[in-house]
C-alpha positions as CSV (number, residue, x, y, z in Angstrom):
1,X,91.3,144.5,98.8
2,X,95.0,145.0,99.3
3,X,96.9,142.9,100.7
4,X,100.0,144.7,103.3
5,X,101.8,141.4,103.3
6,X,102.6,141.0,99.9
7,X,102.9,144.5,98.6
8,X,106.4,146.0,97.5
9,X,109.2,146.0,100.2
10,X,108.2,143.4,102.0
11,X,107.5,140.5,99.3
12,X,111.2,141.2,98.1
13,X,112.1,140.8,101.4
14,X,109.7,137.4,101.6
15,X,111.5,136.2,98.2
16,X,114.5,137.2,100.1
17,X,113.8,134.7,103.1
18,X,112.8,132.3,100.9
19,X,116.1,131.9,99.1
20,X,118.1,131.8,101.3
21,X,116.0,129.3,103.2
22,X,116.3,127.1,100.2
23,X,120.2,127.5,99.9
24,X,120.8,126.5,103.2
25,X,118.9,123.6,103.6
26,X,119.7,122.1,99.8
27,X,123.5,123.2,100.8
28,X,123.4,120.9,103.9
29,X,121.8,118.1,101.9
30,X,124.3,118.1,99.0
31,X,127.0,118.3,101.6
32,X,125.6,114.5,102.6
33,X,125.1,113.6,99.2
34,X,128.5,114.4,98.2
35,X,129.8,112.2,101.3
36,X,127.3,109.5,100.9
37,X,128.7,108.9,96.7
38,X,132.0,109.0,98.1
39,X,131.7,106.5,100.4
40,X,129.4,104.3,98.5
41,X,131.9,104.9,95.2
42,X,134.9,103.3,97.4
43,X,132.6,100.4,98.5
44,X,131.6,99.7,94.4
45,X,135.3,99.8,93.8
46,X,136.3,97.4,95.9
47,X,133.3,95.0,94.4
48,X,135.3,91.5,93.4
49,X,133.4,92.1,89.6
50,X,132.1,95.2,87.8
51,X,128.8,94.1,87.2
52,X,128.5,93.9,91.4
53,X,129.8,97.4,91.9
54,X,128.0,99.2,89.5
55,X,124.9,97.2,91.3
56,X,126.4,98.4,94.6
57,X,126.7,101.8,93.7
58,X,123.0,102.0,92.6
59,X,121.4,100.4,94.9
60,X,123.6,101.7,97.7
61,X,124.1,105.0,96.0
62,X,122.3,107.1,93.2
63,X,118.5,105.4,94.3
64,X,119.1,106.5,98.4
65,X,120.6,109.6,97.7
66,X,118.0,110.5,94.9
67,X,115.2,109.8,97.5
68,X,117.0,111.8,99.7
69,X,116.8,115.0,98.0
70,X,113.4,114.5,96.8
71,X,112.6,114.1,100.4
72,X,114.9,117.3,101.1
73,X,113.5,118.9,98.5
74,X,109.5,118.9,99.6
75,X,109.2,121.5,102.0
76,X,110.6,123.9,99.9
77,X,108.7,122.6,97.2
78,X,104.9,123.2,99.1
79,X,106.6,126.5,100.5
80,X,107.3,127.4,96.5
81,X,104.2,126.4,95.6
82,X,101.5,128.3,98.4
83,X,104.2,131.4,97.3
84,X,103.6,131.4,93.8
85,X,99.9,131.4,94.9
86,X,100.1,134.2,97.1
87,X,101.3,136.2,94.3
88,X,98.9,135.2,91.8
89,X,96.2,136.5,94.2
90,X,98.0,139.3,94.9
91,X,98.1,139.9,91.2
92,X,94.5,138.9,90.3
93,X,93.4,141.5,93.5
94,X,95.8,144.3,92.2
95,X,94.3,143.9,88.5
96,X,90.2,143.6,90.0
97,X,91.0,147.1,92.0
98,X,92.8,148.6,88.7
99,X,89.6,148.1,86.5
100,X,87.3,149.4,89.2
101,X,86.7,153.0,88.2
């Protein structure tokens, strides 16, 4: 059986939506991540030895904000995901009515 909600026009307009979803909510998290390394970069410089500020700016820095956009990052992820699924059953239902005669 077809499926209307997937076919031509309106899955590029899904794939549209879907992009920029992904742009403006990884834009708003890199915009904090970019903010947070700043900050967290000044506080490793002003470490007393570099051992402590290269500790600082790990531990304070790259591990929070990495976690950060893997946290960011899961919605779009699952949305992806159940996507690439739609279209595979799109696909398998498009090639079952094809080989009907």
């Amino acid at each position: 059986m077809h499926n209307p909600d997937f076919s031509g026009h309106q899955a590029q307009k899904n794939n549209a939506l879907f992009a920029g979803l992904h742009f403006a909510t990884m834009s708003f998290v890199l915009i904090i991540v970019i903010g947070w390394l700043y900050v967290t970069i000044l506080v490793a410089a002003n470490e007393p030895t570099a051992v402590s500020g290269i500790i600082s700016f790990l531990f304070y820095g790259a591990l929070p904000c990495s976690v950060f956009i893997w946290m960011a990052g899961t919605k779009v992820r699952r949305q992806r995901q159940r996507y690439r699924e739609a279209m595979e059953k799109r696909n398998a239902e498009n090639q079952a009515d094809q080989t009907q005669p």
